[in-house]
C-alpha positions in Angstrom: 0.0 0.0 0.0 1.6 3.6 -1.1 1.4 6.3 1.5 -1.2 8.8 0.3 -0.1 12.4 -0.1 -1.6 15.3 2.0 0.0 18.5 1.4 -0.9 19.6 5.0 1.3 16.6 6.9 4.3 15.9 8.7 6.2 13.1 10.0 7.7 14.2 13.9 11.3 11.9 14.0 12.7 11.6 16.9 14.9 14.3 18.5 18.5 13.3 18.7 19.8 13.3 22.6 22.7 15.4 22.6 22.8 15.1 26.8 23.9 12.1 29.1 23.4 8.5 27.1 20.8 7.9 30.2 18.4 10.6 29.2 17.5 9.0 25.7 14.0 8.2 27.1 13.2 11.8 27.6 14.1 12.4 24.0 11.9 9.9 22.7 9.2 11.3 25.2 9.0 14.6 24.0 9.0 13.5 20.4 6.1 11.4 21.2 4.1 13.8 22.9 4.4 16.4 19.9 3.3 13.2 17.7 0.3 13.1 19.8 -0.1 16.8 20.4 -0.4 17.6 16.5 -2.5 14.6 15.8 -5.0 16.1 17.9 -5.9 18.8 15.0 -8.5 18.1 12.4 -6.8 17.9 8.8 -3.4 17.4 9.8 -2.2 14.5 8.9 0.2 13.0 11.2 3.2 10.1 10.9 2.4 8.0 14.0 5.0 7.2 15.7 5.9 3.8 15.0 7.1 4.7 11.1 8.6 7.8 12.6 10.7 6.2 14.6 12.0 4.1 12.3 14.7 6.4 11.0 15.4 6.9 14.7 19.4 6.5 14.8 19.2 6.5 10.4 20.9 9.4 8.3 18.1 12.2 7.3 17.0 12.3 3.8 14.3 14.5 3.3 12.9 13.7 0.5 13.7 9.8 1.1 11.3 10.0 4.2 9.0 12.3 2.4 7.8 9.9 -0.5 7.9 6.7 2.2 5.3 8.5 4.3 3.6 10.6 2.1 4.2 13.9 4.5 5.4 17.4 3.0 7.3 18.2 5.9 9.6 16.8 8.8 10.0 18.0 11.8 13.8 17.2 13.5 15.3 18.5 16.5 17.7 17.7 19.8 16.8 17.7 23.2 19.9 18.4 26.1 19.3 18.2 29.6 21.5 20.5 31.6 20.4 20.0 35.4 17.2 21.3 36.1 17.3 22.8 32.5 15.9 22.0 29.0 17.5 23.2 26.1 15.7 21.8 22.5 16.6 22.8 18.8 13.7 22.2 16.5 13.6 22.9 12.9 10.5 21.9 10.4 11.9 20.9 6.8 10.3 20.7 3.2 10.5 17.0 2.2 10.2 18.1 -1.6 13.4 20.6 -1.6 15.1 20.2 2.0 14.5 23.6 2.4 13.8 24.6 6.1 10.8 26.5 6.6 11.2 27.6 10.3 13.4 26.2 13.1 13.9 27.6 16.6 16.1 26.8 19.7 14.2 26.9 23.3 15.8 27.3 27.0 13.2 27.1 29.4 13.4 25.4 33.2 12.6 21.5 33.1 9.5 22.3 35.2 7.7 23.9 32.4 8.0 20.6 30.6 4.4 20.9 29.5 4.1 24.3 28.5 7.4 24.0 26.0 6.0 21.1 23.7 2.4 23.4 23.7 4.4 26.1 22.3 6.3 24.0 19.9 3.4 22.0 18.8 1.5 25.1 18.4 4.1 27.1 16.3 4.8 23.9 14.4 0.9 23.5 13.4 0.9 27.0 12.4 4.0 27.0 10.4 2.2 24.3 8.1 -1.0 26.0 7.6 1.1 29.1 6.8 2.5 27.3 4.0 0.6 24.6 2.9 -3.5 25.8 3.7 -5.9 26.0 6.3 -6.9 23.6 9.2 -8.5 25.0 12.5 -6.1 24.8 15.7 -7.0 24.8 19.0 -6.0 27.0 21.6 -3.6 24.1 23.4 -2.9 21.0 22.4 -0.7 19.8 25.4 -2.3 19.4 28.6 -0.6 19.3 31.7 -0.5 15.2 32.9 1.3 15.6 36.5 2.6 18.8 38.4 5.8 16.7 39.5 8.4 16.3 37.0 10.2 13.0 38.4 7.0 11.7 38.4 7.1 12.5 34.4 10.0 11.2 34.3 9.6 7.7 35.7 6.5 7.0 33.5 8.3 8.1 30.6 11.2 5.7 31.0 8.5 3.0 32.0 7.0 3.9 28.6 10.2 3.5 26.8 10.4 -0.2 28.1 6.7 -1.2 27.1 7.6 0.1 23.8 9.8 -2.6 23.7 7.6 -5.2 23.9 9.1 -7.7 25.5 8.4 -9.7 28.5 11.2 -8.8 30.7 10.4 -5.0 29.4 7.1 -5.1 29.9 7.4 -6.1 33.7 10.0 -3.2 34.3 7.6 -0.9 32.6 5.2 -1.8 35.3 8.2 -1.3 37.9 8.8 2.1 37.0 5.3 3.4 36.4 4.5 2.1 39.8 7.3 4.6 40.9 5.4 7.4 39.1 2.1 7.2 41.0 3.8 6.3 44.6 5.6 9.9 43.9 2.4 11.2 42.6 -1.2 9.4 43.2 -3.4 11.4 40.9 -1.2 10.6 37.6 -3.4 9.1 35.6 -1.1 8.4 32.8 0.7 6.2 34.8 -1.7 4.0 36.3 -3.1 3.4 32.6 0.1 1.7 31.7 0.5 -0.4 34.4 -3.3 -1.6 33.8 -2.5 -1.9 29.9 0.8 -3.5 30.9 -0.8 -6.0 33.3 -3.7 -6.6 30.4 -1.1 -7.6 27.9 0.8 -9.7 30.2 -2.2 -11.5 31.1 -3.9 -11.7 27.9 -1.2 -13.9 26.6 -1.1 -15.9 29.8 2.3 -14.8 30.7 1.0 -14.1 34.5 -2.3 -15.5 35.6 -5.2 -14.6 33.2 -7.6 -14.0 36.2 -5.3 -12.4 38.5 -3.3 -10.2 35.7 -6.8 -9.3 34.2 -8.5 -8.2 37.6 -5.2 -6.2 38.3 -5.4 -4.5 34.9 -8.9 -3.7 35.3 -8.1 -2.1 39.1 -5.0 -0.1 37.6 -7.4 1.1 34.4 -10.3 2.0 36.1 -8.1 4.0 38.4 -6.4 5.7 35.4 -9.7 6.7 34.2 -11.4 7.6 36.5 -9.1 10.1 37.4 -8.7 11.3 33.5 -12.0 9.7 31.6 -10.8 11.3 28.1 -7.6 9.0 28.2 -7.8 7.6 24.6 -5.1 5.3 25.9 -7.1 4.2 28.7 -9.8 3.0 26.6 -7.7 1.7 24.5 -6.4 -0.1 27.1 -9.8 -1.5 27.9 -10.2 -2.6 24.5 -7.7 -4.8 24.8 -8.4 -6.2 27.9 -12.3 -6.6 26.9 -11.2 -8.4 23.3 -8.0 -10.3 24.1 -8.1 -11.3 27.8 -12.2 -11.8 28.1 -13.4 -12.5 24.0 -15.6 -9.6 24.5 -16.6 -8.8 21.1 -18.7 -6.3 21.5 -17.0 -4.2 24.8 -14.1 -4.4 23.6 -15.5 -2.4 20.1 -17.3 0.2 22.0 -14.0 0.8 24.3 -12.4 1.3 21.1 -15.1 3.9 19.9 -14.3 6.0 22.8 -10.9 5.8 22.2 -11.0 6.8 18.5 -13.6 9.9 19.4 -11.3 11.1 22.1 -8.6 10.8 19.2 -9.4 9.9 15.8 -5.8 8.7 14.5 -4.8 6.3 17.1 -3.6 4.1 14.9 -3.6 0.8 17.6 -7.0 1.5 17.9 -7.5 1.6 14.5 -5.8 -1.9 14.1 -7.4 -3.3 17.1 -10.8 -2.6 15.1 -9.3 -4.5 12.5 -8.7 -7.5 14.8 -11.9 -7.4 16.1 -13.5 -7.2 12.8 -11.5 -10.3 11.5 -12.2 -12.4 14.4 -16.2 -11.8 13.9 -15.5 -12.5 9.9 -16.5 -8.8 9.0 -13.4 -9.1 6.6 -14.6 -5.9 4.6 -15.0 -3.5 7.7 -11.6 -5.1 8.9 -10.0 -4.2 5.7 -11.5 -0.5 6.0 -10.2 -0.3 9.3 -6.8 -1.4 9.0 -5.9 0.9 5.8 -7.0 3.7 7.3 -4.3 3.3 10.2 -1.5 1.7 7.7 -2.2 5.5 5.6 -0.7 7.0 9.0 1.5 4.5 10.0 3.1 2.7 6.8 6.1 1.9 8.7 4.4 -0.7 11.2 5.4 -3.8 10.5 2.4 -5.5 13.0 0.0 -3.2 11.0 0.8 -5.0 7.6 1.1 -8.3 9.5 -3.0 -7.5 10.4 -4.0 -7.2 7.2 -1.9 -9.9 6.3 -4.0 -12.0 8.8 -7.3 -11.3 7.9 -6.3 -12.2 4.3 -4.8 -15.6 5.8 -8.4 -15.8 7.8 -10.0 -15.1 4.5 -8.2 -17.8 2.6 -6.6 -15.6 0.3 -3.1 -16.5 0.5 -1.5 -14.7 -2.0 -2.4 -11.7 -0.9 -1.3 -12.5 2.5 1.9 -12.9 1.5 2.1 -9.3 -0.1 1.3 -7.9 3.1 3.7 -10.5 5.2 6.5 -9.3 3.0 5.7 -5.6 3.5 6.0 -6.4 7.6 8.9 -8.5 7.2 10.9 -6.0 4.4 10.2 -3.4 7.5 11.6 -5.8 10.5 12.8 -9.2 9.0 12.8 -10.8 12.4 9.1 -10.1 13.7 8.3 -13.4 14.2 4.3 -12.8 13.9 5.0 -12.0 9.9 7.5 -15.1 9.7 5.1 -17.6 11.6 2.0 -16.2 9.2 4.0 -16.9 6.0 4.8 -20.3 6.9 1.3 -21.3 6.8 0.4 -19.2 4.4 3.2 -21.2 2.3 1.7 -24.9 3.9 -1.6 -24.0 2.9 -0.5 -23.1 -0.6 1.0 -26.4 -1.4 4.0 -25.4 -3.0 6.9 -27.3 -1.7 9.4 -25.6 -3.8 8.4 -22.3 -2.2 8.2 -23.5 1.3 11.4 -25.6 1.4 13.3 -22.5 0.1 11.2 -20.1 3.1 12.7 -22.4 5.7 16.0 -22.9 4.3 16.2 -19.0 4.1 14.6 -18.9 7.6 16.4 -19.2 10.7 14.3 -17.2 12.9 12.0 -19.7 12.3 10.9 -21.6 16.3 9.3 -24.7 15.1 10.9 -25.9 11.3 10.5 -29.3 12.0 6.5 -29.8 13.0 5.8 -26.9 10.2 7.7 -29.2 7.8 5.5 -32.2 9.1 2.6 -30.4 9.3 3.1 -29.7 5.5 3.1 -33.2 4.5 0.0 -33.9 6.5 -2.2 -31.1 5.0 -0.8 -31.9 1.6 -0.8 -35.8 1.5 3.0 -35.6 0.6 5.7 -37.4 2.3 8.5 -35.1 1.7 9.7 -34.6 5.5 8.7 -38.5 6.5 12.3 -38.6 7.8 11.1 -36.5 10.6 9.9 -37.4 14.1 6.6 -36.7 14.7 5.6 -38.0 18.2 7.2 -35.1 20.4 4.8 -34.0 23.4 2.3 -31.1 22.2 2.2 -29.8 25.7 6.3 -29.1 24.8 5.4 -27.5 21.9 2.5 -25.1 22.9 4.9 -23.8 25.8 7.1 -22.7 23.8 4.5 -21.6 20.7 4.9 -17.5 20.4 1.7 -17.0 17.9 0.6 -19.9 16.4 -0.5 -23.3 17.8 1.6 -25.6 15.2 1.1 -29.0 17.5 -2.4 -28.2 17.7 -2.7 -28.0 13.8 -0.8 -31.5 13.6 -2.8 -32.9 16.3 -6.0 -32.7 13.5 -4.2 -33.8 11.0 -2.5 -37.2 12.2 -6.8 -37.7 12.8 -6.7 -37.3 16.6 -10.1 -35.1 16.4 -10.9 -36.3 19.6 -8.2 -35.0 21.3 -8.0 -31.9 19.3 -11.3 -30.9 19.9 -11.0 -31.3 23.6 -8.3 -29.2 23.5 -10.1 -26.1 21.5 -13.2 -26.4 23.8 -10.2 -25.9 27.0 -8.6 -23.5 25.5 -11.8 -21.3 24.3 -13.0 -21.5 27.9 -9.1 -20.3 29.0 -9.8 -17.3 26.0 -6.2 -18.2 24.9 -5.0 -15.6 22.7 -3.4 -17.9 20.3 -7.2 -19.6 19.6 -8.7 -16.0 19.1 -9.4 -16.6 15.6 -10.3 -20.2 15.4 -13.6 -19.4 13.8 -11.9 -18.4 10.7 -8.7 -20.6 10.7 -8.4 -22.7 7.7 -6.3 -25.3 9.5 -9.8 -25.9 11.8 -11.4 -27.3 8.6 -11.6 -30.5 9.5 -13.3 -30.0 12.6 -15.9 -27.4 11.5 -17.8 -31.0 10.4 -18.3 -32.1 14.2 -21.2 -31.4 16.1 -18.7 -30.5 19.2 -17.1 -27.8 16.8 -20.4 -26.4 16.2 -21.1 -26.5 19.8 -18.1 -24.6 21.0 -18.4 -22.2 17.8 -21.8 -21.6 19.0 -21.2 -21.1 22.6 -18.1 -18.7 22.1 -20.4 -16.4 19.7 -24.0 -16.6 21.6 -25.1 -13.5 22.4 -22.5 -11.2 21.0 -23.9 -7.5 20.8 -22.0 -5.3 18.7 -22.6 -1.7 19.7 -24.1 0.3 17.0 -21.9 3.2 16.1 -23.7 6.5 15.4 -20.9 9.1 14.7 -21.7 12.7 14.7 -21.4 14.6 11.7 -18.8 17.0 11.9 -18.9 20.2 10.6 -16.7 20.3 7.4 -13.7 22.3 7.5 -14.5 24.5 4.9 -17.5 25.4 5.6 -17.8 29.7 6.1 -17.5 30.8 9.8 -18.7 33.7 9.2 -21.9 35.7 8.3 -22.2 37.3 4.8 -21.6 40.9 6.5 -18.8 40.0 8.6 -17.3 38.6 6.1 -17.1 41.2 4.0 -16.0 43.9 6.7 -12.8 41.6 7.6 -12.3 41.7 3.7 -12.3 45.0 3.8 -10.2 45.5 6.8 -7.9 43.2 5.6 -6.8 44.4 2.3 -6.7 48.0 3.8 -4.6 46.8 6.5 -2.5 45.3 3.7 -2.6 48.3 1.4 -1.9 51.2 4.0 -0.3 49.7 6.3 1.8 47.5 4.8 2.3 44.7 7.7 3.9 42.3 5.2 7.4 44.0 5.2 7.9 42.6 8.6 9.5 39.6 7.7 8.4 37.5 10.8 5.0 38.6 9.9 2.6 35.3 11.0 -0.7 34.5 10.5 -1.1 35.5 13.9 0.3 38.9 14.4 -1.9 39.6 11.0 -5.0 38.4 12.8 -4.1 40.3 15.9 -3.8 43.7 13.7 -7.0 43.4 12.1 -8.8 41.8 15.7 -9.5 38.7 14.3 -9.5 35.1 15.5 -6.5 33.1 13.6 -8.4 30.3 12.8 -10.8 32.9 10.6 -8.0 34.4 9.2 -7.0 31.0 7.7 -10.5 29.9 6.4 -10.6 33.8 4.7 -7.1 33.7 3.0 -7.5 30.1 1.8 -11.0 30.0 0.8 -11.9 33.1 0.3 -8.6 34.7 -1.5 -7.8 31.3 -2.6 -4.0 30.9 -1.0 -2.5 30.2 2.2 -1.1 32.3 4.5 2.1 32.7 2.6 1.6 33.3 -1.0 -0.9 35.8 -0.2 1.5 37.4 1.9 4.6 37.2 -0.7 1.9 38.3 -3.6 2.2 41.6 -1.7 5.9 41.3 -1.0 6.3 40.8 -5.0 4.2 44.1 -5.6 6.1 46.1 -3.2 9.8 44.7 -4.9 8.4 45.8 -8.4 7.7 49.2 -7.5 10.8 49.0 -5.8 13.1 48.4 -8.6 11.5 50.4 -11.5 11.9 53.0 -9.1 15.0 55.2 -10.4 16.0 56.0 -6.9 16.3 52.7 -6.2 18.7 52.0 -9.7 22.0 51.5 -7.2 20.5 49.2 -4.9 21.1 45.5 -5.4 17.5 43.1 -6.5 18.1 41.1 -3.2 18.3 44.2 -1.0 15.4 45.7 -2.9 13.6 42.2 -2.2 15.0 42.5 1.7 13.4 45.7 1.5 9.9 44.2 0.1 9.8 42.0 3.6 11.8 38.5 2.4 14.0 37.2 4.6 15.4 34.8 2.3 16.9 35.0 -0.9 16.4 31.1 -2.1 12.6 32.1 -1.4 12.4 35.4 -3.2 13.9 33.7 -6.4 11.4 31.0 -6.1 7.8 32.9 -5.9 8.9 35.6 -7.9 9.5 33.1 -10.6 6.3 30.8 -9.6 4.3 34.5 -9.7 6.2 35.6 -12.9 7.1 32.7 -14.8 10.8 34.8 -15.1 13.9 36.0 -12.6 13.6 38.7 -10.8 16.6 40.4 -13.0 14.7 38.9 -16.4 12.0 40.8 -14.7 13.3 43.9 -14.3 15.2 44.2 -17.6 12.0 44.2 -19.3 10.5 46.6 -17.0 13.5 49.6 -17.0 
């Protein structure tokens, strides 16, 4: 799938560390919070962070990154702490030409945490809409989580182990998020990821189910109920709801909330997806998951998802498409690598498959996949190969799929197999989630006890109907036919008399302080009114003022760049350009036909 261009996007990577090796987290941190600070505003689209931080640590090529993500801009910048002191560099970039549209350095005390990324996030929202057209912003788009910075500080460095996703991470997340709340109790950031921590641990039986799940429910409920618009939160609950209890239907409205309290949360997005594709709503699945993969082409579990529901679909081929996108992404995420192996059984292609696992270390289980794709084929190419190792062996060590459970059908034992799904469906094992849809279950689907356990596990489901308010398009006029043409008015006299745009840090704004008007009208009346953003209609005036300029014979001994310093440009590389985009000639071709 090709990243779909939005003129008004960027991609945040994330800000170098230029400090003490052990304040990396707090890097990260702040890079994520802009992420989710600018994904917050309505016709922005935003890089979520997953495929941003991929080029974490990779050499910076604009325009590389640019066509990967579909974004016109990047924002880069470094973050050094210095005591009880902050100090970040920040610059926004033009993926198409590298040129830098605005950057900025910031000192401010380590306190005011908060305060800095609202500031940055809100300068770096309006520096796109300057240049590239009109989207609303709000008045702040970073709220203030805890009043006690090493309370910050501890759940951000417990967030930078979940992140990891790894057992041992994900239990010293919960050790230092626990640290958060004992230093402040009303954090509700904090107790959220323990709860989701807890949820995930459990979920895939890592810790207790019930004891993990009622601890996660505790932790969340705390978390929420302390800040109910956490998206994460609900989120969190999602999870919980769909893979710890197989609750179809809570588990979708959790994720409703979640996506209404912030509409590109691209987990939420995919966890829709899964959802879907457990229930066999392949289309709605499909709908879900592209949207998030348009903000987040870099995930390697989002193409795995997709890759799933094809697998669950029985369209192989496909499957495989998406498995190589996740795996050309991370070759070693083992979801992708486990998906394509039965992907490749099911295919019956032993050419294909024999080459996958030769090619394959990373591979758990070659040998019963091997056998497994003799049984399923009625081949005998791997006969050589023991085939009477213990399943409870197997499934102890099984990371995603349940490979001896698959052979267990297939030697004929339905008996036993079937006992086995109805146990594990009353466990809510997360690697039977999808067993209605699993194309290695084939052979059972036939029993009555199948149908039984089918029937039991999807009794009663209620799937919340979704009624979404209509929004109020973006375009649509905020003003009333009068007003509208008084700040006209105003505004071209303003521009005419006097003259704001030779300041060359004139902003949208300052322009809509000087003409007492709200900034997010000034935008809808320069872009849909005037018909260009914030900056062309600006450097249309600039251009006016430089021609007058330099056929003035006064001028005759003052160089065309000083005359276009003069005109308000602050840059010499963007003078050239929009004189020549607004002229289709130089600014000296220009003036030699004009003397």
């Amino acid at each position: 799938m090709q990243p779909v261009f939005n003129s008004k996007s960027i991609a945040v990577l994330p800000f170098l560390n230029i400090g003490k090796d052990e304040n990396e987290y707090f890097a990260d941190g702040i890079s994520e919070e802009i992420i989710n600070a600018l994904t917050k505003i309505e016709g922005l689209k935003v890089t979520a962070r997953t495929s941003s931080f991929f080029y974490k640590n990779k050499p910076l090529d604009a325009r590389h990154i640019g066509n990967e993500l579909g974004v016109e801009t990047l924002l880069e910048g470094s973050v050094r702490i210095i005591k009880e002191r902050v100090r970040i560099t920040a610059q926004l970039i033009r993926t198409d030409n590298g040129f830098h549209i605005w950057s900025e350095n910031f000192d401010w005390e380590l306190s005011d945490i908060f305060e800095l990324q609202d500031e940055i996030s809100l300068l770096i929202a309006d520096k796109i809409r300057e240049n590239f057209g009109h989207f609303d912003v709000q008045e702040h788009l970073v709220a203030t989580p805890t009043n006690n910075i090493e309370a910050y500080k501890l759940f951000l460095r417990g967030r930078s182990f979940q992140l990891n996703w790894r057992l041992e991470d994900i239990s010293t997340a919960i050790t230092f998020y626990k640290k958060s709340v004992a230093i402040d109790p009303l954090f509700a950031d904090a107790y959220v990821g323990i709860g989701w921590c807890y949820g995930i641990l459990a979920s895939w039986q890592f810790i207790d189910l019930k004891e993990g799940l009622a601890k996660a429910a505790d932790y969340l409920n705390q978390g929420i109920s302390l800040n109910p618009d956490s998206h994460v939160g609900h989120f969190a609950k999602a999870t919980i709801s769909f893979w710890g209890n197989w609750n179809y239907g809570e588990g979708l409205a959790h994720l409703e909330k979640s996506l209404d309290l912030l509409p590109k949360f691209t987990e939420a997005l995919e966890a829709k997806a899964e959802i879907f594709t457990a229930l066999g709503k392949f289309d709605l699945a499909i709908k879900a998951i592209d949207e998030a993969l348009e903000i987040n082409p870099l995930s390697p579990n989002h193409h795995y998802t997709k890759a799933n529901l094809y697998y669950l679909h029985g369209q192989y081929a496909k499957s495989i498409i998406s498995l190589d996108a996740s795996l050309k992404i991370d070759p070693t995420f083992i979801l992708s690598i486990e998906l394509k192996t039965a992907c490749l059984i099911l295919q019956d292609d032993y050419d294909a498959f024999h080459r996958y696992l030769e090619r394959t270390p990373q591979l758990e289980r070659p040998k019963i996949c091997s056998q497994l794709f003799d049984l399923v084929n009625g081949t005998n190419y791997f006969a050589n190969q023991k085939r009477n190792a213990n399943y409870d062996e197997f499934q102890l060590k099984s990371s995603h799929l349940p490979w001896a459970f698959y052979r267990m059908i297939y030697t004929g034992d339905y008996k036993t197999a079937l006992a086995n799904l109805k146990q594990n469906t009353l466990l809510r094992t997360g690697q039977y989630i999808n067993f209605a849809n699993d194309p290695f279950l084939n052979p059972l689907r036939k029993h009555q006890e199948y149908i039984d356990i089918e029937t039991t596990v999807f009794k009663d489901i209620a799937i919340p109907q979704i009624e979404s308010t209509p929004k109020k398009p973006s375009n649509s006029c905020p003003f009333e036919k009068e007003e509208l043409e008084e700040f006209v008015q105003l505004l071209e006299t303003d521009m005419n008399i006097d003259k704001p745009f030779l300041n060359p840090e004139l902003s949208l704004k300052k322009l809509a302080a000087d003409i007492s008007l709200h900034p997010n009208k000034l935008s809808w009346l320069l872009n849909n009114h005037f018909g260009k953003n914030f900056n062309d209609f600006i450097n249309r005036y600039r251009i006016k003022e430089f021609q007058q300029l330099a056929v003035a014979p006064e001028n005759k001994n003052i160089t065309l760049l000083g005359l276009a310093y003069d005109s308000g440009f602050n840059s010499k590389t963007v003078f050239n350009t929009f004189f020549k985009k607004e002229t289709g000639m130089t600014p000296k071709q220009w003036v030699k036909g004009n003397s």
